[in-house]
N, C-alpha and C positions, 0 to 999 in steps of 0.2 A: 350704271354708266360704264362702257368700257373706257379700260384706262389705257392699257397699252395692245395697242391694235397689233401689232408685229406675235404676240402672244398670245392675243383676246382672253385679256385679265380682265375682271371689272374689277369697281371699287368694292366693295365686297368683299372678294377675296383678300385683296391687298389691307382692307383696314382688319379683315378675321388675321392677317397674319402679324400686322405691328401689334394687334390685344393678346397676340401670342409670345410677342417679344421681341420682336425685330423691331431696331431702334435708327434705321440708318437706312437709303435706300441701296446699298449695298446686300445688305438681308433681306428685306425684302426680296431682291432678285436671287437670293439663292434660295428662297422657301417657294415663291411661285412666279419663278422669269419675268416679272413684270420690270420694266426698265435694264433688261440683261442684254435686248438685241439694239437696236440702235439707240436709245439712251434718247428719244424725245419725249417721254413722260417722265422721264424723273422729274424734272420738278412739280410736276401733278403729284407722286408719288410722295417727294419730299412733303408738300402742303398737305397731303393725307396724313403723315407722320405725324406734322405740326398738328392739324386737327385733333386727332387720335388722344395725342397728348395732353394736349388740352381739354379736351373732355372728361381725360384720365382722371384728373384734378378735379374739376369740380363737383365731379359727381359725389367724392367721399364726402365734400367742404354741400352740399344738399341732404346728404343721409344725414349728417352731425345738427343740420337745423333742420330735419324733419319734414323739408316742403319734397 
């Protein structure tokens, strides 16, 4: 799905770059322009973060019970 059209980022890019370590949609736009030109997907961006993060989390709290 692109996320930011001014750029044509998909989401893909954008969540390969928060599992990288961008924490903020601030980073994100400085590793791949997504939300750097007119700033109307950041909060798509931002909710990809919150996702991301969230995911971050459960997965170890899955490996520890095995499913």
């Amino acid at each position: 799905m692109l996320v930011c059209h001014c750029n044509r980022v998909c989401d893909r890019t954008v969540r390969q770059c928060i599992r990288e370590g961008a924490e903020s949609a601030d980073q994100v736009a400085l590793r791949c322009r997504a939300g750097s030109t007119c700033g109307g997907c950041r909060p798509l961006v931002e909710q990809l973060i919150r996702l991301e993060q969230r995911e971050a989390r459960i997965e170890p709290e899955l490996e520890a019970t095995g499913t």
